[in-house]
C-alpha positions, 0 to 999 in steps of 0.5 A, a space after each residue: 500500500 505504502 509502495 503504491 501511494 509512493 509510485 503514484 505520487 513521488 514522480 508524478 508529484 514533484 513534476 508537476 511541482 517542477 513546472 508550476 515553481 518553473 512557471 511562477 518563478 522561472 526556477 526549479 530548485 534542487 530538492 525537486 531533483 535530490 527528492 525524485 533521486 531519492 525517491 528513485 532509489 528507494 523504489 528500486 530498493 522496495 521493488 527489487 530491482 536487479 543491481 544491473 538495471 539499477 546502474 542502467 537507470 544511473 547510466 541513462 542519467 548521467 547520459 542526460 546529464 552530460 549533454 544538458 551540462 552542455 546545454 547550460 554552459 551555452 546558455 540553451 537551458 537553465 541549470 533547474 532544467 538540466 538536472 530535472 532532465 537528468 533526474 527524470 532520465 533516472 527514473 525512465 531509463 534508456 527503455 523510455 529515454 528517446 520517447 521522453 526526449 522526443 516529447 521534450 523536445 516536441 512539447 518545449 517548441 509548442 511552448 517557446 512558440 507560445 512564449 514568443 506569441 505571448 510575449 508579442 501581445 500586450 497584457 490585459 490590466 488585471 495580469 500587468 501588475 502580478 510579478 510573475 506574469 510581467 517576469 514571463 512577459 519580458 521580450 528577453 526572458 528565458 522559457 520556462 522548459 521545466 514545464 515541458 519537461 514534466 509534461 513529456 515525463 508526465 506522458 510517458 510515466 503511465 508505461 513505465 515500470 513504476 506503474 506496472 508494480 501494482 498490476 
């Protein structure tokens, strides 16, 4: 029962939490990333997983985790993304890692589309005084990827191994 309220609420949780902090702050704070790689390897602990799929899981982040380091260090992503990126590869695994990071990728156009139409139109009254909302509307301001991000790991969590424990 414990193991059940942990896989359906730890992963799904914390991205949606990653986005809405991402959204409203344009930040993503590293307890999200240090509780997902917890969360992870507590999982594997109580669902028995074998130490060889365990180290590929790692793999898979430190893979992700590579190339967003690149990312960030060209200032293509901030360093929330990367390491939201990095965690949620942990928990997919090279099973779901290039379904994941086509939607990521896919789902982060869409928004930065959206961003940039956004942006180019003037703010109704009642948003133009709430912080965030004008922080979002700045014609140079970053896009809040994490949103993406969770949205993609959100969509392909359900096929996941996490959500066959319980059948």
């Amino acid at each position: 029962m414990l193991t059940d309220a942990a896989r359906l609420l730890i992963f799904p949780a914390m991205m949606a939490f990653a986005a809405s902090s991402d959204l409203f702050t344009m930040t993503i704070s590293n307890r999200i990333a240090l509780i997902l790689v917890g969360g992870f390897f507590a999982m594997a602990y109580v669902a028995g997983m074998s130490p060889n799929d365990v180290l590929s899981h790692v793999g898979a982040a430190f893979s992700v985790l590579a190339v967003t380091f690149v990312f960030f260090a060209r200032g293509w992503i901030g360093g929330g993304d990367a390491k939201l990126a990095a965690a949620t590869a942990l928990w997919l695994g090279f099973d779901h890692l290039m379904p994941y990071l086509l939607y990521a990728s896919l789902l982060g156009g869409v928004l930065t589309f959206a961003m940039i139409r956004f942006r180019l139109t003037p703010l109704p009254a009642m948003l133009a005084d709430q912080e965030w909302v004008k922080r979002l509307h700045k014609l140079d301001g970053g896009v809040p990827y994490g949103i993406a991000l969770a949205a993609a790991a959100l969509m392909i969590y359900p096929d996941t191994i996490w959500m066959k424990l319980g059948s």
